[in-house]
C-alpha positions in Angstrom: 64.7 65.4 151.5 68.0 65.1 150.3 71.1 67.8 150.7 70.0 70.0 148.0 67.0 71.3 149.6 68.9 72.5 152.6 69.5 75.6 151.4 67.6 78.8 151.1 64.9 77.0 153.2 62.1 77.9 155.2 60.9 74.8 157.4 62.3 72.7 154.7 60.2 74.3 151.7 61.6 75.7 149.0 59.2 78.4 146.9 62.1 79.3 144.8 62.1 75.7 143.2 58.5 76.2 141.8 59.5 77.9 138.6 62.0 75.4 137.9 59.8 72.3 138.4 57.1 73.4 136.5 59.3 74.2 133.5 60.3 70.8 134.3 57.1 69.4 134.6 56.2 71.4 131.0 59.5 70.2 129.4 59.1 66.6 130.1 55.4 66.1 129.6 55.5 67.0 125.8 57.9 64.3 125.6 56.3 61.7 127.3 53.1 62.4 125.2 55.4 61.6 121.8 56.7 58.0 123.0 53.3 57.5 124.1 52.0 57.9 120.5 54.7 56.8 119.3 53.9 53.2 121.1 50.2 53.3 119.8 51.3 53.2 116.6 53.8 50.5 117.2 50.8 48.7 119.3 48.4 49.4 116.2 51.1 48.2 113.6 51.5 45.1 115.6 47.3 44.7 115.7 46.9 45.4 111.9 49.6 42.3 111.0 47.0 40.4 113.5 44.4 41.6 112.0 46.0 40.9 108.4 47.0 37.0 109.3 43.2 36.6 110.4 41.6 38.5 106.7 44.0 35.5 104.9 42.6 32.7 107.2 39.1 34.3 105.9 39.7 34.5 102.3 40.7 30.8 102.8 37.8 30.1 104.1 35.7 32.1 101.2 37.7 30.4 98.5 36.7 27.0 100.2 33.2 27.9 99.9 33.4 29.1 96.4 34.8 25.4 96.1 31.2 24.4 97.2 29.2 26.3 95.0 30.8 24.8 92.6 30.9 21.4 93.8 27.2 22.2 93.9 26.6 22.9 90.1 28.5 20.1 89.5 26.1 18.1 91.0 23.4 20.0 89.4 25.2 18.9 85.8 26.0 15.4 86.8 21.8 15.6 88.4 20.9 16.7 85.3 23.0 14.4 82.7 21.1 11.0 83.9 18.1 12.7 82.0 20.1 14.0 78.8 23.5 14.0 77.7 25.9 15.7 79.6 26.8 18.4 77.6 23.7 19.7 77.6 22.7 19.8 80.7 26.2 21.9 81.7 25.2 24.0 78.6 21.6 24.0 80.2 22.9 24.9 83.9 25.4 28.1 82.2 22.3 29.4 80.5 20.3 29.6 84.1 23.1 31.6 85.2 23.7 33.8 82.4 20.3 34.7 82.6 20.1 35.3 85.8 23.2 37.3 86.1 21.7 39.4 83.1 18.6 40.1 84.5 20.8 41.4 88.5 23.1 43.2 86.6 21.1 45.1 84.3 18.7 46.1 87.7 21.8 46.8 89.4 23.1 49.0 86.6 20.0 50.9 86.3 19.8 51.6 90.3 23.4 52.7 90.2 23.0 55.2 87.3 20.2 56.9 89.0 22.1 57.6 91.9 25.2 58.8 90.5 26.9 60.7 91.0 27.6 59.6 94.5 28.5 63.2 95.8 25.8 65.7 96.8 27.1 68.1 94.1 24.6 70.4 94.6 24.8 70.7 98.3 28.8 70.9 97.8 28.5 73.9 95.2 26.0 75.4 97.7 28.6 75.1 100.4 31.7 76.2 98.1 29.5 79.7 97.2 28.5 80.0 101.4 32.2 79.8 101.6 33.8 82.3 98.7 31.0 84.7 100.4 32.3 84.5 103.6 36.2 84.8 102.5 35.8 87.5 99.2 32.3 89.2 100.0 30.3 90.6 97.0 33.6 89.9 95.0 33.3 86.7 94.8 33.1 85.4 91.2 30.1 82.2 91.1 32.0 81.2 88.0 34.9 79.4 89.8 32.6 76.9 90.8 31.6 75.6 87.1 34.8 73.1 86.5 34.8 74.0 82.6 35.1 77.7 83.1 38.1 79.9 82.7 38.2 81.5 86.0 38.0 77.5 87.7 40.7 76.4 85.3 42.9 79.6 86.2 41.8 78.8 90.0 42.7 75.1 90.4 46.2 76.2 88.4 47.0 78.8 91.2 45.9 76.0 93.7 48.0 73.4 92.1 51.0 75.8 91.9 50.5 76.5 95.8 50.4 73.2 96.9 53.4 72.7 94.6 55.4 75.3 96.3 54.5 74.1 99.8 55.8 70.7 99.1 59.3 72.3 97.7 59.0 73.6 101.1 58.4 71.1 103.4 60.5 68.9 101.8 63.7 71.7 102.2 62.4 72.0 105.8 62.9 67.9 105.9 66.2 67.8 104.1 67.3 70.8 106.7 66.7 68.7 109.9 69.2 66.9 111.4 69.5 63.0 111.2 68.2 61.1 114.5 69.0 57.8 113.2 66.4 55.4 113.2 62.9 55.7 115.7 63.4 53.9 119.0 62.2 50.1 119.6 59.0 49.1 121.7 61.4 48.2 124.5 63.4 51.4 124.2 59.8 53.5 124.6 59.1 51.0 127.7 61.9 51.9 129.6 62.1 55.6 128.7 57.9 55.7 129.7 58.8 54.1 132.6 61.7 56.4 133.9 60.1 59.5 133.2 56.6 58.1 134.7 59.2 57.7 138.3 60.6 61.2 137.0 57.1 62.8 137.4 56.3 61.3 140.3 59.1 62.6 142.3 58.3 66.2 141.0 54.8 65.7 142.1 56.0 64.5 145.4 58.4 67.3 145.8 55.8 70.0 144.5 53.1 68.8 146.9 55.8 69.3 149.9 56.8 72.3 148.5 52.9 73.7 148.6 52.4 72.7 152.2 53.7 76.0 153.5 50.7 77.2 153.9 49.4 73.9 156.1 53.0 74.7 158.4 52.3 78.5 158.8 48.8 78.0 159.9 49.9 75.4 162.9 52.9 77.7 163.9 50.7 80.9 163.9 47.8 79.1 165.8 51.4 78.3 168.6 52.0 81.3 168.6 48.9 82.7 169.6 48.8 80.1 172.4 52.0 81.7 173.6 51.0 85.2 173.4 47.3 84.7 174.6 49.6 82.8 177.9 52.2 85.4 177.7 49.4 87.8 178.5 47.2 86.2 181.3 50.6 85.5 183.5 51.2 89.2 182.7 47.6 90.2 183.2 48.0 87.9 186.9 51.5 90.1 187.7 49.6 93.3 187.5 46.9 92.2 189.7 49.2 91.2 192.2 51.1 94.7 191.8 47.9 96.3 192.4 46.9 94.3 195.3 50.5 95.2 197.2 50.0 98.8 196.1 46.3 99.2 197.7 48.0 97.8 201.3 50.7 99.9 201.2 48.3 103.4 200.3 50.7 103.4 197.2 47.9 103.6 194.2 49.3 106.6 192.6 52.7 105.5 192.9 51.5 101.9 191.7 49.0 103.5 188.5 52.0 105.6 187.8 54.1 102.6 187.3 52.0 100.3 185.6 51.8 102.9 182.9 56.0 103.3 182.4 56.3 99.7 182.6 52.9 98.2 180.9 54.4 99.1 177.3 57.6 98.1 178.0 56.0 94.0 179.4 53.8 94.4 176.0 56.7 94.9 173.5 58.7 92.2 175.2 55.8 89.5 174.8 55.6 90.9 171.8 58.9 90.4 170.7 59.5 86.9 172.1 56.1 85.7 169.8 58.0 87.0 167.0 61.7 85.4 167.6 59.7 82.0 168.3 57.8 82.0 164.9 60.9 82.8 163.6 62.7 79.8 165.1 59.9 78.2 164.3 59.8 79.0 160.6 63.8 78.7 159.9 64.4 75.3 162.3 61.3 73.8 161.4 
């Protein structure tokens, strides 16, 4: 521990350092968690470009192939022409694919029309009513929900006014903030990551010392119980022996008499010299 935890100590732990590294702790984690996201999306702007170059390398490839298709039906054409003239058979081969695409897109078109609209409008309106309930009550007008009536029209035009006004707002709240100049480089995240990661560490390695009090107190109240449970058999052992002289000199009034003025006295002093060793204990360490 360096010289700043010197001070104010009690076997080197400070407890009035706690508040002050967890506001730490709370001011520095916030950050850390921006330039963290802030280096996903530089990692996942870095991937998309990747992932860009490799989507051109495939349409290449698809263009290739549309190449052989149509190498393909050129060989059909040229297949074809050794049995009539050319231009027939190329007018032949374009009427086998006209058809054909006729025939996919009209079953295509049909499919599609039955299943539009796309939307589950009637589950939506359902939802939309389940919610104007929930918000208004029994004064919520169904009508807003049917786009061509008036009280929709006048609806989406308070909506649109709204959203209007919170952009004017956001976008004085933008102007208002100060300038930080441009966001910081991969590298620049790096390093700052890094040094604050070593910050935190430290903290936690400071915090953890800082909690072992209670690991300290424990072993020096479990000493000091040693000493007092000693303190008392030696006295325990100095009585006895006071008593023994006392029965051979025919003195055991005189003796009871003064093991009762002075056993208080011999308690309190064990007593106190427990006390003035935790406390060396506690403040030397």
């Amino acid at each position: 521990m360096s010289g700043r935890h010197s001070g104010g100590t009690i076997g080197g732990l400070r407890i009035a350092a706690l508040p002050k590294t967890a506001r730490l702790i709370f001011r520095l984690a916030p950050r850390q968690l921006t330039d963290e996201i802030a280096l996903a999306r530089i990692e996942i702007k870095r991937k998309g470009t990747a992932l860009g170059v490799a989507a051109a390398f495939l349409a290449v490839a698809l263009v290739f192939v549309a190449f052989l298709i149509i190498g393909l039906i050129v060989a059909a054409i040229m297949g074809l022409a050794t049995i009539m003239p050319a231009w027939l058979a190329a007018l032949l081969v374009c009427g086998v694919f006209l058809l054909v695409a006729l025939i996919v897109g009209l079953i295509g078109y049909r499919k599609f029309k039955k299943t539009m609209p796309l939307v589950p409008q009637e589950t939506l309106r359902n939802l939309k009513y389940d919610l104007g309930i929930a918000k208004e009550g029994s004064g919520f007008d169904p009508a807003v929900l049917d786009p061509s009536s008036e009280q929709a029209k006048a609806a989406k035009a308070a909506k649109a006014e709204a959203a209007a006004k919170e952009k004017a707002e956001k976008e004085a709240k933008a102007a208002a903030e100060p300038d930080y100049g441009p966001p910081p480089t991969e590298d620049e995240l790096r390093r700052r990551l890094d040094q604050r990661r070593s910050h935190l560490a430290v903290i936690r390695d400071e915090l953890e010392q800082e909690l072992d009090i209670k690991t300290q107190a424990q072993a020096l109240l479990a000493t000091a119980r040693v000493r007092i449970q000693a303190g008392k058999e030696q006295l325990e052992g100095t009585v006895a022996r006071f008593q023994s002289t006392a029965r051979n000199a025919d003195t055991a009034g005189a003796a009871g008499q003064l093991r009762q003025r002075w056993k208080p006295v011999v308690a309190f002093t064990a007593a106190t010299a427990a006390m003035v060793y935790l406390l060396h204990k506690l403040t030397k360490g």
